[in-house]
ChimeraX commands (.cxc) that place a marker at each C-alpha (Angstrom):
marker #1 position 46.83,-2.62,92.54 radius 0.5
marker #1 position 49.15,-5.32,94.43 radius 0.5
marker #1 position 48.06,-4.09,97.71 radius 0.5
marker #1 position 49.96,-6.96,99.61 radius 0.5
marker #1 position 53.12,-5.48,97.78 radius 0.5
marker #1 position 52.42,-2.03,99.23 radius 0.5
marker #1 position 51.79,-3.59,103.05 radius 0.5
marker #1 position 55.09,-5.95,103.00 radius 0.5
marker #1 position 57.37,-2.92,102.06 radius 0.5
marker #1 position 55.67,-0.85,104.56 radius 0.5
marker #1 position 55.63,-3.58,107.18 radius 0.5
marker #1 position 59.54,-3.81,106.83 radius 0.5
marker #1 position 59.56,-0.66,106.31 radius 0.5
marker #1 position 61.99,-0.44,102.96 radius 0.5
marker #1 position 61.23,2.46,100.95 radius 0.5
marker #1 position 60.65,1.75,97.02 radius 0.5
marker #1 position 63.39,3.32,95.55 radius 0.5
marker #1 position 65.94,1.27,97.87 radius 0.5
marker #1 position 63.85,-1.92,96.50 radius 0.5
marker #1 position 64.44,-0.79,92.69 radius 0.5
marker #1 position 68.24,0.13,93.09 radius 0.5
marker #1 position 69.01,-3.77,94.96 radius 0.5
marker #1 position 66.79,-5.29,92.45 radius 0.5
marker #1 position 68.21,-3.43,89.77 radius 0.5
marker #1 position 64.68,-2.15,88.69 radius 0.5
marker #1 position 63.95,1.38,87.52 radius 0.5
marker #1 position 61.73,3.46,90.47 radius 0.5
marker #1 position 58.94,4.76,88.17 radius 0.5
marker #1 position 58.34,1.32,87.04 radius 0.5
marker #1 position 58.79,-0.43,90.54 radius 0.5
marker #1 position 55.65,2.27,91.66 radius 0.5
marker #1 position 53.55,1.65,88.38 radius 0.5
marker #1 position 53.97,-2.71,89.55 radius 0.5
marker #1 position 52.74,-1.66,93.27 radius 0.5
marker #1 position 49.87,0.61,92.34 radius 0.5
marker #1 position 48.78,-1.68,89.55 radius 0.5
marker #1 position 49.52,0.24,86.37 radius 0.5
marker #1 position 52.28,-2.19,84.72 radius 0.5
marker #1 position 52.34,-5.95,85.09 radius 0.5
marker #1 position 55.59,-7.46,86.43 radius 0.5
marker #1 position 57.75,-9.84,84.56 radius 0.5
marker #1 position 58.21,-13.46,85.65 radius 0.5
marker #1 position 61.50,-12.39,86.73 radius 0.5
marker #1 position 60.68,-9.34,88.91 radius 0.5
marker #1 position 58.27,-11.38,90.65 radius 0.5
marker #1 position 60.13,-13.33,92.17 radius 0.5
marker #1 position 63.03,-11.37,92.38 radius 0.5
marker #1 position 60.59,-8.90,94.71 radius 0.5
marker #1 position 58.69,-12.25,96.24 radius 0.5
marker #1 position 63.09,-13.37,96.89 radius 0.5
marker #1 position 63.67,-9.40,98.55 radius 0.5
marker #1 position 60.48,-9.35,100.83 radius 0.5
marker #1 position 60.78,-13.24,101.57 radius 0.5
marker #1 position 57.20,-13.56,100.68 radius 0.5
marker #1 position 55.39,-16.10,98.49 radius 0.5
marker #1 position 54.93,-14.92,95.00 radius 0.5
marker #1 position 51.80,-15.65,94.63 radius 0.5
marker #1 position 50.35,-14.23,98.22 radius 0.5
marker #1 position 52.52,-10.91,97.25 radius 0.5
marker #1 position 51.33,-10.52,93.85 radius 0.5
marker #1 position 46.93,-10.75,94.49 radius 0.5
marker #1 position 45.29,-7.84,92.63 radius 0.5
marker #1 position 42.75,-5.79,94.13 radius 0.5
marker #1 position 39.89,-4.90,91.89 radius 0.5
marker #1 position 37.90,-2.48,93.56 radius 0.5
marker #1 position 35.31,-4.59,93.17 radius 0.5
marker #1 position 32.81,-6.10,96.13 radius 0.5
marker #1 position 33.06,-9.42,97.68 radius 0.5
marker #1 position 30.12,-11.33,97.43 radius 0.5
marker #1 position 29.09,-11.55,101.46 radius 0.5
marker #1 position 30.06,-8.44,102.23 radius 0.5
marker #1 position 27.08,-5.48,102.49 radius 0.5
marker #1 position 26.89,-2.65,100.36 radius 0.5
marker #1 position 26.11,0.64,101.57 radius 0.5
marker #1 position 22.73,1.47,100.87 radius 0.5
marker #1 position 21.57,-2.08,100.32 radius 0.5
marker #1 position 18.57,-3.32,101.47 radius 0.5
marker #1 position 18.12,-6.89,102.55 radius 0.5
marker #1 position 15.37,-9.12,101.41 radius 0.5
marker #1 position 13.45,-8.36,104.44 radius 0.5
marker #1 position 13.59,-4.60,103.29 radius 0.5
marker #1 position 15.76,-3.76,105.89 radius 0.5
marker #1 position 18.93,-1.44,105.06 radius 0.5
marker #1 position 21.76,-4.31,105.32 radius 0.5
marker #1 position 23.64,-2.06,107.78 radius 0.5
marker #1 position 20.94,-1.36,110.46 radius 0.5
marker link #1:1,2 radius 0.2
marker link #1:2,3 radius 0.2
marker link #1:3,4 radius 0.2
marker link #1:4,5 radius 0.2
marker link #1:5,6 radius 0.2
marker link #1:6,7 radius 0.2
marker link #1:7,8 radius 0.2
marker link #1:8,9 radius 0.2
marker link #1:9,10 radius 0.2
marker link #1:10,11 radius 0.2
marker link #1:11,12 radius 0.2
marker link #1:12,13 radius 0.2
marker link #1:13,14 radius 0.2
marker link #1:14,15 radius 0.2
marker link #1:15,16 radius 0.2
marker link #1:16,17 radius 0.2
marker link #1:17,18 radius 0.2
marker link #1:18,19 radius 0.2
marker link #1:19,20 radius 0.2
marker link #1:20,21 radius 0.2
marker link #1:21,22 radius 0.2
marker link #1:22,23 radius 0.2
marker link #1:23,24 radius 0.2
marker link #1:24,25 radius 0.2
marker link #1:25,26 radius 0.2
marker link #1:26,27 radius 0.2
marker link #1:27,28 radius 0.2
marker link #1:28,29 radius 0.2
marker link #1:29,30 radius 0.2
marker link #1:30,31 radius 0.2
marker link #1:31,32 radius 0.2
marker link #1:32,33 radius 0.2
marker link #1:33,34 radius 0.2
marker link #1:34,35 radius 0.2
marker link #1:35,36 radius 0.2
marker link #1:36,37 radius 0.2
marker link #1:37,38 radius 0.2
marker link #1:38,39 radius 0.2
marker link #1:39,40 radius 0.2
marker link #1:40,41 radius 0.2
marker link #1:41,42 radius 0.2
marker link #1:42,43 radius 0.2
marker link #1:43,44 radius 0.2
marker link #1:44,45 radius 0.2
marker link #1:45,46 radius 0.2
marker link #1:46,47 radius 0.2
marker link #1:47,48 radius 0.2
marker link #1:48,49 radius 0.2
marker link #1:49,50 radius 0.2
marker link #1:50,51 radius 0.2
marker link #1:51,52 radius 0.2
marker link #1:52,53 radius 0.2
marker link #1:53,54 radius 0.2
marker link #1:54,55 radius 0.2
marker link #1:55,56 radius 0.2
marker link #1:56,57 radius 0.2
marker link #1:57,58 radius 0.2
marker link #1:58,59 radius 0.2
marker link #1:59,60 radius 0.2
marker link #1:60,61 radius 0.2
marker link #1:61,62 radius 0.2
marker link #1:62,63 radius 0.2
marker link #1:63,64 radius 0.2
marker link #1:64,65 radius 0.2
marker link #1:65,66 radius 0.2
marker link #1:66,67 radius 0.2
marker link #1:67,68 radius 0.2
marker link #1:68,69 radius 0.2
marker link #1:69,70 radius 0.2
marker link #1:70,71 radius 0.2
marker link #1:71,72 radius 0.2
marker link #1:72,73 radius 0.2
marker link #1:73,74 radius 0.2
marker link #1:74,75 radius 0.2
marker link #1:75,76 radius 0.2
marker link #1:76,77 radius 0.2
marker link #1:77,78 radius 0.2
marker link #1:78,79 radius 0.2
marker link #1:79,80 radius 0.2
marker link #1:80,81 radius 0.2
marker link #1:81,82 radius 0.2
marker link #1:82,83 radius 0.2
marker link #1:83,84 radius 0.2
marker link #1:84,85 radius 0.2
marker link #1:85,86 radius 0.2
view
């Protein structure tokens, strides 16, 4: 998932299928490049990082799903044996 791609066209607030018809880019795939289920070309990177006047590679971070490193997990305790949220 690009979710920096999904905040800038809601921050402007442009709806995706006015993005694909100015970029020239079919709507089904324009949604599969937000929510991370097709990998962009080259050349609808930037023409999307161009659109939003955003840089390319700020717009185009992934989100994993996965934890950062210093952030708690629920249900973790700390070394102390404290839960890490108390």
């Amino acid at each position: 998932m690009y979710p920096n791609l999904k905040l800038q066209t809601f921050k402007l607030g442009i709806h995706q299928n006015h993005i694909a018809r100015v970029l020239g880019i079919d709507e089904s795939v324009l949604s599969k490049i937000i929510h991370g289920y097709r990998e962009p070309s080259l050349h609808q990177r930037k023409q999307l990082a161009g659109f939003l006047k955003v840089d390319e590679k700020w717009l185009f971070e992934k989100y994993d799903g996965d934890h950062r490193d210093d952030a708690p997990v629920p249900g973790a305790t700390t070394e102390q044996g404290k839960d890490s949220l108390s």
